[in-house]
N, C-alpha and C positions, 0 to 999 in steps of 0.2 A: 504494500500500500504506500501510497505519498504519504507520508507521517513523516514530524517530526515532533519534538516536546519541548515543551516550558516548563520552565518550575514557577509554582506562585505560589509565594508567601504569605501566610495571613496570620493572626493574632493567636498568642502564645494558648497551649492545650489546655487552658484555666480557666478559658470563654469559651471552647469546644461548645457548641449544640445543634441537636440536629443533623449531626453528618454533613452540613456542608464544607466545616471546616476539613473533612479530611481529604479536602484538595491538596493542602498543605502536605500530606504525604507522598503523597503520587505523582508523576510528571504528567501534564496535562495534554493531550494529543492535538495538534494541531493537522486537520486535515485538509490537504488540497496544497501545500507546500506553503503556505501560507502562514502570519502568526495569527491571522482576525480574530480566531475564539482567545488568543490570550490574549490580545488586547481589551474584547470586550470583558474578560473574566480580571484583568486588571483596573478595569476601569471602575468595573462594579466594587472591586474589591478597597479602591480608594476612598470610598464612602463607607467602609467600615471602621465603627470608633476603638482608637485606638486605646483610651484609656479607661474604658470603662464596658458594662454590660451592651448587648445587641439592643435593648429595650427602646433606645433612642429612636423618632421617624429616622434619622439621615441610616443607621444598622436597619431600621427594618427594610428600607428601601434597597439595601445594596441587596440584601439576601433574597428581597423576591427576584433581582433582575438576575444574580447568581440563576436558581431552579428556573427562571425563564431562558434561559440560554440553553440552543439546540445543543443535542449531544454529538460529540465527537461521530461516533456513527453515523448521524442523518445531515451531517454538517453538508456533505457532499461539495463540488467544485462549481467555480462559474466559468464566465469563458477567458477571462483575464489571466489562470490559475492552469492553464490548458496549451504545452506549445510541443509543437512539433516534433516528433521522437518520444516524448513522454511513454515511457513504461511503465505500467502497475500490475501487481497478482491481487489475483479476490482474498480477503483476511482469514476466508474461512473454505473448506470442501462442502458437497453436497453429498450424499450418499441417496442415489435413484433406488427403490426399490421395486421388486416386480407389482405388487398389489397398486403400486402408485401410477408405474406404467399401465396395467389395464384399467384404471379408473382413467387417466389422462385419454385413454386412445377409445373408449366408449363413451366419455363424455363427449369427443369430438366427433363421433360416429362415421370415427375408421373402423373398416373392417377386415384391414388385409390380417389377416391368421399369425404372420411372423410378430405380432407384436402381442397377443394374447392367447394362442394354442399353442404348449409347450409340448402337446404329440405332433403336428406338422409342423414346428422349427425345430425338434428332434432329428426328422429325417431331412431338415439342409444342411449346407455345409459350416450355417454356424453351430446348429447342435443343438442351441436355446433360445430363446425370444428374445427381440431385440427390443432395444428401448426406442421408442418413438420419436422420430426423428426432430419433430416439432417441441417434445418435450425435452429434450436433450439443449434445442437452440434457446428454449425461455429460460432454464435452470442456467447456460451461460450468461444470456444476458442479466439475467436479475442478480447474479453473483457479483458483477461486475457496475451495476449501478451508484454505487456508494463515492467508486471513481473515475463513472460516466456522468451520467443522464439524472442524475440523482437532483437537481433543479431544472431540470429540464424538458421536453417531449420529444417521443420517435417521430424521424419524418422517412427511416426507413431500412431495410435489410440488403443485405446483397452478396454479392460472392460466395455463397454459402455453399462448402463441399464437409461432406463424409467422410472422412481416409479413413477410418477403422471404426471397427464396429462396437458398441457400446452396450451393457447385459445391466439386468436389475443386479442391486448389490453390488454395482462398481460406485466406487466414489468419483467425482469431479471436479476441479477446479480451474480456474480458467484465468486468464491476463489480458493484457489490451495494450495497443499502440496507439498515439495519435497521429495519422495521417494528413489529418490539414485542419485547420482553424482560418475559419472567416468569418466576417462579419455579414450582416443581410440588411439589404435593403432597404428590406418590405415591414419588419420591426426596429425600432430606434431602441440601441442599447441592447441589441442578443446578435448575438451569432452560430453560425454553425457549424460542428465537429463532425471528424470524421475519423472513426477507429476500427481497427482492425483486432477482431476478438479471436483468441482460442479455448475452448473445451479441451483439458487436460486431465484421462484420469491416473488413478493412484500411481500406475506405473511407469508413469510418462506420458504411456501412448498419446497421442494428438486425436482425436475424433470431433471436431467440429473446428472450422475455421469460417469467419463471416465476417464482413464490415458492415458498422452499424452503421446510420448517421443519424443527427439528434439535433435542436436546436435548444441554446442554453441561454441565460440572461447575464449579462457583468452584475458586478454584485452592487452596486450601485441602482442598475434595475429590478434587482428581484423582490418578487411579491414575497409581503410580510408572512414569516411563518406563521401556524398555530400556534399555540401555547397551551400548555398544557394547565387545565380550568383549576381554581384555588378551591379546594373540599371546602363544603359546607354541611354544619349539622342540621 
């Protein structure tokens, strides 16, 4: 992943509450190559008092702007954060199972046999049921979203080849390039990427190669996140 970390320091383990302080232990992940979330997590952080309890408005206002700050995971890239050659791998594997493949391939009501009759892909040459090829390309792309399209929308698929064949109970993980970054026209303030993804499982093999394209917003333009709603009794 594009990670790098911050350290932020906040006020001595005597004011701890809450668990927000235990930033203070951790290095804080800044995602997209970027420092933006340490910035805003220092900024919040400079409105915390320092010589006394959080009770104060100026403490209770840092700590809600703290919990309202996206998390490192859904921070995702814009297109400023985005240049050419950029290499990233997904944080995580997928492990496809077969039960998963035949709900994916009857929900889409395929019916070719290779991907849910384990007595006729017995008798071919792969031996067992293949994973759906559709389902194969969404688990890459959704792997890779965090350091694509993650503020963004598809505007489209392409190059998409097979080289080896892919089985329930294989794991997956997948990486990306960026191919070209430009800006557009037709919206003020986004532009559009364009990446080249692989499906890689456990053992290396390569079984999916495809370029995305996607258009993204500078961060400057992008529409204000969610926030996650303050509990009420």
């Amino acid at each position: 992943m594009f990670l790098r970390t911050g350290r932020v320091r906040l006020p001595s383990s005597r004011r701890r509450r809450k668990g927000v302080w235990d930033l203070e232990r951790r290095n804080l992940p800044i995602v997209g190559g970027n420092p933006q979330r340490a910035a805003q997590v220092r900024d919040a952080v400079r409105e915390l008092p320092r010589g006394g309890s959080r009770r104060g408005p100026p403490g209770r206002r840092a700590c809600r702007r703290l919990r309202r700050l996206p998390s490192a995971a859904v921070a995702g890239r814009y297109l400023e954060d985005f240049k050419v050659g950029d290499v990233a791998r997904s944080a995580i594997g997928r492990t496809i199972t077969q039960p998963e493949n035949i709900q994916f391939t009857l929900l889409t009501n395929n019916t070719n046999e290779i991907h849910l009759n384990a007595d006729y892909a017995a008798k071919t040459e792969f031996g067992k049921p293949l994973v759906n090829s559709f389902l194969t390309m969404a688990v890459v792309a959704g792997l890779m979203v965090p350091e694509t399209s993650q503020n963004g929308f598809a505007l489209g698929v392409s190059d998409v080849t097979l080289p080896n064949p892919l089985f329930g109970g294989d794991t997956v993980y997948a990486d990306s390039e960026v191919l070209e970054v430009r800006e557009t026209r037709s919206r003020h303030g986004w532009g559009i990427v364009k990446v080249r993804q692989r499906g890689i499982k456990q053992d290396g093999t390569v079984v999916l190669v495809m370029t995305r394209t996607f258009m993204v917003p500078a961060r400057a333009n992008a529409p204000e996140r969610a926030h996650f709603p303050t509990p009420r009794d």
